[in-house]
MDTraj code that builds the backbone (N, CA, C; nanometers):
import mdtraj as md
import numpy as np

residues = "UNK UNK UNK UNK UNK UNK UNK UNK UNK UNK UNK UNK UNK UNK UNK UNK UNK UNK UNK UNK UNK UNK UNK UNK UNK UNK UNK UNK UNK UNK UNK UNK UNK UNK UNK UNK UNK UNK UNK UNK UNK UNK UNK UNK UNK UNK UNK UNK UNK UNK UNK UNK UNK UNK UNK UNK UNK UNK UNK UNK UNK UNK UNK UNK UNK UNK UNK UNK UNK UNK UNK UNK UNK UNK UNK UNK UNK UNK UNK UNK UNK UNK UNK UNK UNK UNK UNK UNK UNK UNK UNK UNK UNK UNK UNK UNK UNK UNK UNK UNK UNK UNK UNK UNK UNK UNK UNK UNK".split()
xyz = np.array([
    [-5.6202, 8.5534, 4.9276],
    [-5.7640, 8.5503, 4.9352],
    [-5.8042, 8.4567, 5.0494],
    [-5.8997, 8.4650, 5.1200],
    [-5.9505, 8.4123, 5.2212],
    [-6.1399, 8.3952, 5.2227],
    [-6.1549, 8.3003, 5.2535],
    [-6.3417, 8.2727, 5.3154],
    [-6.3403, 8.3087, 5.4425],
    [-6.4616, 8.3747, 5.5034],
    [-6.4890, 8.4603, 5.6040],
    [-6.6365, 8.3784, 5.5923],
    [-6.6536, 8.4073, 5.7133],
    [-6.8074, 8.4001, 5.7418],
    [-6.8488, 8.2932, 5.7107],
    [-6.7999, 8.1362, 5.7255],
    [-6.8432, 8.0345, 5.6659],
    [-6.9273, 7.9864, 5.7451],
    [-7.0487, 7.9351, 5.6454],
    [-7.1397, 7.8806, 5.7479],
    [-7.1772, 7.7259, 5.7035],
    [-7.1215, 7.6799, 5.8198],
    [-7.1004, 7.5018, 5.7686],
    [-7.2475, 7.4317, 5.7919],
    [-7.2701, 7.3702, 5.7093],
    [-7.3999, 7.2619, 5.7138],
    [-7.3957, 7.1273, 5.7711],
    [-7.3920, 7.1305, 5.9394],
    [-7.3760, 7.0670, 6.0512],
    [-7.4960, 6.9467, 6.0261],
    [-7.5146, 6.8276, 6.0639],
    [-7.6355, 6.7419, 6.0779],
    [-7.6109, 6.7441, 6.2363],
    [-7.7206, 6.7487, 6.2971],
    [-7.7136, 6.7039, 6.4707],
    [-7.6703, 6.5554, 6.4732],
    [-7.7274, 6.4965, 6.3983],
    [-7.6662, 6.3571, 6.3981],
    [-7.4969, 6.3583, 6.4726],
    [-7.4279, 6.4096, 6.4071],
    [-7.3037, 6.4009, 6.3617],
    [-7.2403, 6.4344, 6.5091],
    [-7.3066, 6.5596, 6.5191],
    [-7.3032, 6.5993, 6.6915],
    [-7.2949, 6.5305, 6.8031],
    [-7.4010, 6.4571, 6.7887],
    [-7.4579, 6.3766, 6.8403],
    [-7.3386, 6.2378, 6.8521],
    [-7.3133, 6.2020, 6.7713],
    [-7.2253, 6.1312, 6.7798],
    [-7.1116, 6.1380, 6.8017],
    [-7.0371, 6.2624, 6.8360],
    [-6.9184, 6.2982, 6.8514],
    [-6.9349, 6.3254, 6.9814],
    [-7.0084, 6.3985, 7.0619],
    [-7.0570, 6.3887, 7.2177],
    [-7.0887, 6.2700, 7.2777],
    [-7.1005, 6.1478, 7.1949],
    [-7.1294, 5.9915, 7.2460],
    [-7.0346, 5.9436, 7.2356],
    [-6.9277, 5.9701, 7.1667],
    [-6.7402, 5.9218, 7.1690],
    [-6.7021, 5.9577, 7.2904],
    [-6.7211, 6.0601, 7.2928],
    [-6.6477, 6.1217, 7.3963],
    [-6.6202, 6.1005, 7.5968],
    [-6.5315, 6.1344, 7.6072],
    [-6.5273, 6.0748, 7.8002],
    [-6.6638, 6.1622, 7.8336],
    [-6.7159, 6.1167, 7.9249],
    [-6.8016, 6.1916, 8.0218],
    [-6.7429, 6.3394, 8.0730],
    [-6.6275, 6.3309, 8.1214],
    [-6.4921, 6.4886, 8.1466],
    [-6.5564, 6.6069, 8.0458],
    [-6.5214, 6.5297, 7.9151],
    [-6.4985, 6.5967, 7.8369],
    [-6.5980, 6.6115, 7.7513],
    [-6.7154, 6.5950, 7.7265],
    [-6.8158, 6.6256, 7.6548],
    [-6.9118, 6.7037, 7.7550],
    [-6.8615, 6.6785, 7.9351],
    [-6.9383, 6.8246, 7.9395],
    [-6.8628, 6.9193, 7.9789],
    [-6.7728, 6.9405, 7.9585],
    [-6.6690, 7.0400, 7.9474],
    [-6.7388, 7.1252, 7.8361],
    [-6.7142, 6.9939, 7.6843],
    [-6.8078, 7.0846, 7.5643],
    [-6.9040, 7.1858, 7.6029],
    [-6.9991, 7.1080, 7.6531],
    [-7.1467, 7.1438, 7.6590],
    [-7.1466, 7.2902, 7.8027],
    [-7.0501, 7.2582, 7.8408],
    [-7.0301, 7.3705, 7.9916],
    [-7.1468, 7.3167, 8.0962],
    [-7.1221, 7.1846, 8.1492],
    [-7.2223, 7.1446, 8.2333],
    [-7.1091, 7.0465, 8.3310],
    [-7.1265, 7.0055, 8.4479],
    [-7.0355, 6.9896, 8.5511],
    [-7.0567, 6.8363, 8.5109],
    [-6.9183, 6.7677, 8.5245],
    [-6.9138, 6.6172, 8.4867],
    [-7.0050, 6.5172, 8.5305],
    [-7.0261, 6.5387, 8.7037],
    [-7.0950, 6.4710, 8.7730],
    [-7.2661, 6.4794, 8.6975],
    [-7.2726, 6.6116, 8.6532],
    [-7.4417, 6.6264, 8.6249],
    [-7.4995, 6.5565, 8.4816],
    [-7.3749, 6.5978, 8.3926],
    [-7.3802, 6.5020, 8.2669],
    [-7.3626, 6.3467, 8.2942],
    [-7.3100, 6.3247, 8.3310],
    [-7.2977, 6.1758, 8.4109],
    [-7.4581, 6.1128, 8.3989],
    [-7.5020, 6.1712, 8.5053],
    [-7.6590, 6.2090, 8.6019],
    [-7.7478, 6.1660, 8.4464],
    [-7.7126, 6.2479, 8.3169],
    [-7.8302, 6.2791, 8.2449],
    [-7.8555, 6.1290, 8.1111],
    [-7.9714, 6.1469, 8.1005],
    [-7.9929, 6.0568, 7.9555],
    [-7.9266, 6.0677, 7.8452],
    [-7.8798, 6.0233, 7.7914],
    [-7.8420, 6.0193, 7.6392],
    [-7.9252, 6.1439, 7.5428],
    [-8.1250, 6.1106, 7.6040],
    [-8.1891, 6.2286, 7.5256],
    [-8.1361, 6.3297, 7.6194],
    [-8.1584, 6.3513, 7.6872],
    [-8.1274, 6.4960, 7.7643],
    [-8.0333, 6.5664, 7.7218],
    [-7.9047, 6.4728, 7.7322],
    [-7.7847, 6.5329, 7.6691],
    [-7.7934, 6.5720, 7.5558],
    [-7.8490, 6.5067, 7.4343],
    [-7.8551, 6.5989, 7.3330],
    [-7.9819, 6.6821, 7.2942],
    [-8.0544, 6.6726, 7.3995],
    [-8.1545, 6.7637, 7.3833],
    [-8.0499, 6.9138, 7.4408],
    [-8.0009, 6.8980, 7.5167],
    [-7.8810, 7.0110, 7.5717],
    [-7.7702, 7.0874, 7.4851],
    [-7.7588, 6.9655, 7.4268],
    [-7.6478, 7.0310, 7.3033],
    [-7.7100, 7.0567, 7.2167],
    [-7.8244, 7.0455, 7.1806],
    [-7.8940, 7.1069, 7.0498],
    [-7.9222, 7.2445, 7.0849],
    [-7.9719, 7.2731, 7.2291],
    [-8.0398, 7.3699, 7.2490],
    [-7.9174, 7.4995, 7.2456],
    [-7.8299, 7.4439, 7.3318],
    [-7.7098, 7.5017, 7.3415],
    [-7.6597, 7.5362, 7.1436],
    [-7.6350, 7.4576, 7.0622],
    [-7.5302, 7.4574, 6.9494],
    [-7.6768, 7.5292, 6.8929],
    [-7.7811, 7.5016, 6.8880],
    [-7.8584, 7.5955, 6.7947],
    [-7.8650, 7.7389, 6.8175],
    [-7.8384, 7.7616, 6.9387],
    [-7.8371, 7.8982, 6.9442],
    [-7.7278, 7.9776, 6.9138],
    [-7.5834, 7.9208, 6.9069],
    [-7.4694, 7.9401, 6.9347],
    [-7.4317, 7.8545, 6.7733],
    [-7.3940, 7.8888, 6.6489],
    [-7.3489, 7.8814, 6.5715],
    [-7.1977, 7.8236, 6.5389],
    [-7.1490, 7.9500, 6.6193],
    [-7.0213, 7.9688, 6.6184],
    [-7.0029, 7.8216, 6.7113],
    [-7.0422, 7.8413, 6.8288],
    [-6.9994, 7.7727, 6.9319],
    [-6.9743, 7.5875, 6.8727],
    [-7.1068, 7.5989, 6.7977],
    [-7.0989, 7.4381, 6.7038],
    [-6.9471, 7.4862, 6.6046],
    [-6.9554, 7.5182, 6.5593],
    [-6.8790, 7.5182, 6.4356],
    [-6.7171, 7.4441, 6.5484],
    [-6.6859, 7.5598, 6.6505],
    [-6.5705, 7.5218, 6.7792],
    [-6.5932, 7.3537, 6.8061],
    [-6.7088, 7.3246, 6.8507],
    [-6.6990, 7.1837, 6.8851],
    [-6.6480, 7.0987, 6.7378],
    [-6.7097, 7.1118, 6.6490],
    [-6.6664, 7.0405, 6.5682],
    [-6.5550, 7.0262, 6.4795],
    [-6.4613, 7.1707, 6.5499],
    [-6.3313, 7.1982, 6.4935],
    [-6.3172, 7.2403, 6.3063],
    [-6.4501, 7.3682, 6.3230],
    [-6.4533, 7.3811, 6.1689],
    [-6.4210, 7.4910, 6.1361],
    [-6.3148, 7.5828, 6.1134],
    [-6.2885, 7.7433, 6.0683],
    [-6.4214, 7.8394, 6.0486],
    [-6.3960, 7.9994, 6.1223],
    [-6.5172, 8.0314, 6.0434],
    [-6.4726, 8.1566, 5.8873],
    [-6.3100, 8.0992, 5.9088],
    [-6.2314, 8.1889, 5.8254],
    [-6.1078, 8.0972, 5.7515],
    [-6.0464, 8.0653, 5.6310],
    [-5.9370, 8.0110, 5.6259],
    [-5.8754, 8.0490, 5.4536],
    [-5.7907, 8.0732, 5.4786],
    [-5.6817, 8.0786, 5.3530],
    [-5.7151, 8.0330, 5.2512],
    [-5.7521, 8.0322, 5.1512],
    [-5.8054, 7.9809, 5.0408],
    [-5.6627, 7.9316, 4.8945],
    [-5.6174, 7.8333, 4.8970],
    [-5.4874, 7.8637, 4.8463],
    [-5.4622, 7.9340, 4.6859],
    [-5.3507, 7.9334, 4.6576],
    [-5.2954, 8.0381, 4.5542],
    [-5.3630, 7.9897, 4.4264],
    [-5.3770, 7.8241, 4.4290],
    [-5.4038, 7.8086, 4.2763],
    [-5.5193, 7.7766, 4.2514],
    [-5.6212, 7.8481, 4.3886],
    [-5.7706, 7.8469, 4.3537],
    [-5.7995, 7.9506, 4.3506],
    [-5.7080, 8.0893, 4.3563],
    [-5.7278, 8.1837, 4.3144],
    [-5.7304, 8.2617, 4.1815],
    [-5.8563, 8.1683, 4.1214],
    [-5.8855, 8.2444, 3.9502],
    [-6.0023, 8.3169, 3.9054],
    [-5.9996, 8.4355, 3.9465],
    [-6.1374, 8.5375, 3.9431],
    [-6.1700, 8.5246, 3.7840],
    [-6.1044, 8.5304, 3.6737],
    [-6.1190, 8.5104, 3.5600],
    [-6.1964, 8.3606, 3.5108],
    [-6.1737, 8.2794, 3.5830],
    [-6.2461, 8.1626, 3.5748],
    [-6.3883, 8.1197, 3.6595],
    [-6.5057, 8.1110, 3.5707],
    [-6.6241, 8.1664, 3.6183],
    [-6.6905, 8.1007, 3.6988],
    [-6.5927, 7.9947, 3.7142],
    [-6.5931, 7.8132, 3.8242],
    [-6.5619, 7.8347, 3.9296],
    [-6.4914, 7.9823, 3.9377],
    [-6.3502, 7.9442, 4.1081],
    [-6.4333, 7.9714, 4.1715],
    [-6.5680, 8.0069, 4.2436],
    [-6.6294, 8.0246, 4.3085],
    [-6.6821, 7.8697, 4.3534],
    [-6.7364, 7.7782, 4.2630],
    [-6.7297, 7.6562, 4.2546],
    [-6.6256, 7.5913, 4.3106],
    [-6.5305, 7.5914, 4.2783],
    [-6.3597, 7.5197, 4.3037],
    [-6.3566, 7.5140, 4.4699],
    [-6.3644, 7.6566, 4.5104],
    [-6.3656, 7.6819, 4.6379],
    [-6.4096, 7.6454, 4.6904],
    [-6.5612, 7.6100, 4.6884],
    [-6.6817, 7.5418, 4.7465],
    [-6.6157, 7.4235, 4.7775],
    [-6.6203, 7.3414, 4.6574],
    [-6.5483, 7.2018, 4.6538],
    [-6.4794, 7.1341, 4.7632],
    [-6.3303, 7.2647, 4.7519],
    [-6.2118, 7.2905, 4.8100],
    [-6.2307, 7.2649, 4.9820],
    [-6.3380, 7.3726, 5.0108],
    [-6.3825, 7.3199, 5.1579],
    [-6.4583, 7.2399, 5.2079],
    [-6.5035, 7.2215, 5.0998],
    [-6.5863, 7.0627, 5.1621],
    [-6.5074, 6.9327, 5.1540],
    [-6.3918, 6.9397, 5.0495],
    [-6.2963, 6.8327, 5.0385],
    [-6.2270, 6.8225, 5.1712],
    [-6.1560, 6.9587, 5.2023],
    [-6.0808, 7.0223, 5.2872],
    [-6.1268, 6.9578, 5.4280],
    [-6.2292, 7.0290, 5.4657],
    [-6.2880, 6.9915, 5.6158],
    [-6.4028, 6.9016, 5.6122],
    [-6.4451, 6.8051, 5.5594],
    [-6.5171, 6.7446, 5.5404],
    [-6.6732, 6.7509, 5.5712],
    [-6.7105, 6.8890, 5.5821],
    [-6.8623, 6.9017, 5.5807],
    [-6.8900, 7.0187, 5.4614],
    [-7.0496, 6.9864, 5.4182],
    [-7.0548, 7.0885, 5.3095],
    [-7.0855, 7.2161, 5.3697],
    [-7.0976, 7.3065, 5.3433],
    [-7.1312, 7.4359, 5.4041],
    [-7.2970, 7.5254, 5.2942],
    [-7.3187, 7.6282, 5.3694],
    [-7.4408, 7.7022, 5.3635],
    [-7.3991, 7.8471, 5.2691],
    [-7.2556, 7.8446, 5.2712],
    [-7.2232, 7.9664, 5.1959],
    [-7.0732, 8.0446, 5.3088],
    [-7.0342, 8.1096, 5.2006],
    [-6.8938, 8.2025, 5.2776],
    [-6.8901, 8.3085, 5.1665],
    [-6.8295, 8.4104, 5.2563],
    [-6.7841, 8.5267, 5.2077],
    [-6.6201, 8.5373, 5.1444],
    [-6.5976, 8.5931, 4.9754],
    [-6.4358, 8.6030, 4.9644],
    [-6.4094, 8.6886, 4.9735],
    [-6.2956, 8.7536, 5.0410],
    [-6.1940, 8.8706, 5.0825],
    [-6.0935, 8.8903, 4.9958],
    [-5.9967, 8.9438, 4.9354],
    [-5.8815, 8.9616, 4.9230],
    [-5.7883, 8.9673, 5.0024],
])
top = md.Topology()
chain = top.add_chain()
for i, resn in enumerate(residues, 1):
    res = top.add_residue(resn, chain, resSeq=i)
    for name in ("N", "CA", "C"):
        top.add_atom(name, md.element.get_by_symbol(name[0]), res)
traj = md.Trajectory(xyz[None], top)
């Protein structure tokens, strides 16, 4: 069994702060903006950029923040008879990857 379609419940905050860790190289690499120009920009700018950018682009947040939009669900949370495992699962990925999510789809 597997979750599909997960849709994680991101805070910009969080974003935000993970693009402020980061080298100058490499956070606009993230963002797809040339080093020198991110360099150039404000702190607001920049995340006025990545908001504009990650709000439109879902997926694309979920990539920066290194969050599945699909993953294996393991064997011994697989109990359709138990009227919780839908619950369990939930849990499971929020334990798992440490953000809560908006909802996912289960597969067989």
């Amino acid at each position: 069994m597997k979750a599909t379609n997960i849709r994680w419940d991101i805070d910009f905050d969080e974003v935000y702060e993970k693009l402020d860790e980061m080298t100058y190289e490499a956070a606009a690499e993230a963002i797809g903006v040339p080093a020198e120009t991110y360099a150039n920009m404000t702190t607001e700018e920049r995340h006025d950029y990545a908001y504009d950018l990650f709000h439109h682009s879902p997926a694309t947040l979920d990539e920066f923040m290194g969050l599945p939009n699909e993953v294996i669900i393991p064997d011994e949370l697989n109990k359709p008879d138990d009227e919780y495992y839908v619950d369990d699962i939930s849990d499971w990925l929020s334990d798992e990857y440490g953000f809560c999510h908006e909802g996912f789809v289960l597969e067989e």
